[in-house]
C-alpha positions as CSV (number, residue, x, y, z in Angstrom):
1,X,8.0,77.3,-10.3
2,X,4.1,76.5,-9.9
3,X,1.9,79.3,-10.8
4,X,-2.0,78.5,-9.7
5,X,-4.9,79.6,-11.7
6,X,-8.0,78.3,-10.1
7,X,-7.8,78.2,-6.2
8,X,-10.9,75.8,-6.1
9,X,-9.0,72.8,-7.7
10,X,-5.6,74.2,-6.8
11,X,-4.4,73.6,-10.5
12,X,-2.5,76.3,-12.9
13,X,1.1,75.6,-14.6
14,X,4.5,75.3,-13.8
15,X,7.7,76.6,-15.1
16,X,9.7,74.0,-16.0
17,X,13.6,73.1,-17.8
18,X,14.5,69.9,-19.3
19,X,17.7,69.4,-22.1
20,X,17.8,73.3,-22.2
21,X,14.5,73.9,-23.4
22,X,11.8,75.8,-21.3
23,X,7.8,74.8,-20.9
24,X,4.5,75.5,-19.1
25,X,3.0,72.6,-17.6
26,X,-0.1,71.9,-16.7
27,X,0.3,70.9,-12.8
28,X,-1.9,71.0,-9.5
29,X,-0.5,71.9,-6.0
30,X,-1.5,69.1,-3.2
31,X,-0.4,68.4,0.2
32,X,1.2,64.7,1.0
33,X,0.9,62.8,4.3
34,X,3.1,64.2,5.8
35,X,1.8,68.0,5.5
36,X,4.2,69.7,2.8
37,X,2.8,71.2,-0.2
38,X,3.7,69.2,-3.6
39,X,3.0,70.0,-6.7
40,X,1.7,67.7,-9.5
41,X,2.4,67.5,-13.4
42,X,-0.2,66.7,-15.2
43,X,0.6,63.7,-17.6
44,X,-1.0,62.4,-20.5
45,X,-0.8,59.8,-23.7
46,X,0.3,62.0,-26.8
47,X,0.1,60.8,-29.9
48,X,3.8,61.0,-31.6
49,X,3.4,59.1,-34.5
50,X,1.2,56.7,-37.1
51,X,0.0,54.5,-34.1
52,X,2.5,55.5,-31.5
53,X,1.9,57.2,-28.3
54,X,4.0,58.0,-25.5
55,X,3.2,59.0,-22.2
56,X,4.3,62.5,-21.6
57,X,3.6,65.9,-19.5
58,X,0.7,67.8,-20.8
59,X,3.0,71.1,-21.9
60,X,3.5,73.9,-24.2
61,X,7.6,74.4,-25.3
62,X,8.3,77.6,-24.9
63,X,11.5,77.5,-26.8
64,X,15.6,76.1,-26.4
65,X,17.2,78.6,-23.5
66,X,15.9,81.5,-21.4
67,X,16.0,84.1,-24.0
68,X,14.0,82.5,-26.7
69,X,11.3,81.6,-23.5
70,X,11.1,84.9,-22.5
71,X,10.6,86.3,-25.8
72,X,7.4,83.7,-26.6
73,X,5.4,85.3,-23.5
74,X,6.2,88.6,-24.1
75,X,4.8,87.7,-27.0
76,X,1.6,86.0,-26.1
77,X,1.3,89.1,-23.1
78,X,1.1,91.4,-26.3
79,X,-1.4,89.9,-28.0
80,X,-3.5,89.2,-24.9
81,X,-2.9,93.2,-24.6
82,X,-4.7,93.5,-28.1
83,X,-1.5,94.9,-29.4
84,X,-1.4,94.8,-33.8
85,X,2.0,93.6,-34.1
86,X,2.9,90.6,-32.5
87,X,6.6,90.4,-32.7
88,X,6.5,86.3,-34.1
Protein backbone atom coordinates (compact mmCIF):
# COMPACT_ATOMS: atom_id res chain seq x y z
CA UNK A 1 0.00 0.00 0.00
CA UNK A 2 1.71 3.48 -1.12
CA UNK A 3 0.96 6.29 0.99
CA UNK A 4 2.17 9.83 -0.74
CA UNK A 5 3.49 12.62 1.26
CA UNK A 6 4.59 15.34 -1.13
CA UNK A 7 2.28 15.63 -4.23
CA UNK A 8 4.95 17.81 -6.10
CA UNK A 9 7.55 14.78 -6.41
CA UNK A 10 4.77 12.15 -5.99
CA UNK A 11 7.09 10.39 -3.25
CA UNK A 12 5.84 9.13 0.44
CA UNK A 13 6.19 5.39 1.72
CA UNK A 14 4.75 2.20 1.21
CA UNK A 15 3.52 -0.62 3.35
CA UNK A 16 5.27 -3.38 2.69
CA UNK A 17 5.69 -7.55 3.98
CA UNK A 18 8.59 -9.64 3.36
CA UNK A 19 9.57 -13.17 5.63
CA UNK A 20 6.73 -11.96 8.00
CA UNK A 21 8.12 -8.86 9.05
CA UNK A 22 6.43 -5.43 8.16
CA UNK A 23 8.27 -2.03 6.90
CA UNK A 24 7.76 1.52 5.57
CA UNK A 25 9.52 2.21 2.53
CA UNK A 26 10.48 5.02 1.07
CA UNK A 27 8.75 4.78 -2.62
CA UNK A 28 7.45 7.31 -5.38
CA UNK A 29 4.32 6.73 -7.48
CA UNK A 30 5.00 7.18 -11.41
CA UNK A 31 3.14 6.32 -14.48
CA UNK A 32 4.80 3.78 -17.20
CA UNK A 33 4.37 3.82 -20.93
CA UNK A 34 1.69 2.38 -21.17
CA UNK A 35 -0.44 4.86 -18.75
CA UNK A 36 -0.93 2.77 -15.35
CA UNK A 37 0.19 4.17 -12.18
CA UNK A 38 3.45 2.22 -10.56
CA UNK A 39 4.92 2.81 -7.78
CA UNK A 40 8.71 2.93 -7.06
CA UNK A 41 10.90 1.64 -3.93
CA UNK A 42 13.48 3.65 -3.28
CA UNK A 43 16.82 1.62 -3.14
CA UNK A 44 20.02 2.25 -1.73
CA UNK A 45 23.75 0.84 -0.77
CA UNK A 46 23.64 0.08 3.15
CA UNK A 47 26.39 -0.47 4.90
CA UNK A 48 26.02 -4.15 6.70
CA UNK A 49 29.27 -4.73 7.84
CA UNK A 50 33.25 -3.76 8.26
CA UNK A 51 33.55 -2.93 4.49
CA UNK A 52 30.46 -4.62 3.22
CA UNK A 53 27.48 -3.13 1.67
CA UNK A 54 24.51 -4.45 0.14
CA UNK A 55 22.12 -3.02 -1.95
CA UNK A 56 18.79 -2.80 -0.26
CA UNK A 57 15.35 -0.75 0.06
CA UNK A 58 15.65 2.43 1.93
CA UNK A 59 13.11 1.22 4.99
CA UNK A 60 12.27 1.38 8.57
CA UNK A 61 11.25 -2.50 10.15
CA UNK A 62 8.40 -2.10 11.81
CA UNK A 63 8.56 -5.33 13.55
CA UNK A 64 7.94 -9.53 12.79
CA UNK A 65 3.90 -9.87 12.20
CA UNK A 66 0.88 -7.46 12.12
CA UNK A 67 0.55 -7.06 15.79
CA UNK A 68 4.00 -6.01 16.71
CA UNK A 69 3.64 -3.39 13.40
CA UNK A 70 0.69 -2.00 14.62
CA UNK A 71 1.77 -1.46 17.95
CA UNK A 72 5.23 0.50 16.74
CA UNK A 73 2.94 3.36 14.97
CA UNK A 74 0.54 3.56 17.58
CA UNK A 75 3.45 4.22 19.25
CA UNK A 76 5.18 6.85 17.13
CA UNK A 77 1.27 8.50 16.64
CA UNK A 78 1.50 8.98 20.49
CA UNK A 79 4.55 10.61 20.69
CA UNK A 80 3.90 12.72 17.62
CA UNK A 81 0.55 13.52 19.83
CA UNK A 82 3.04 14.90 22.58
CA UNK A 83 1.76 12.18 24.82
CA UNK A 84 4.37 11.46 28.28
CA UNK A 85 4.22 7.83 28.12
CA UNK A 86 5.27 6.27 25.10
CA UNK A 87 4.29 2.69 25.49
CA UNK A 88 8.08 1.25 24.19
Amino acid sequence: MFIQTDEKWHSGFEVSEYNGKYYLTKARQYTDREGNEKVAQTWGELEIGKDKTKHLPVSVELGMGKEAAIKALEGAIEYLKGEEDVPF
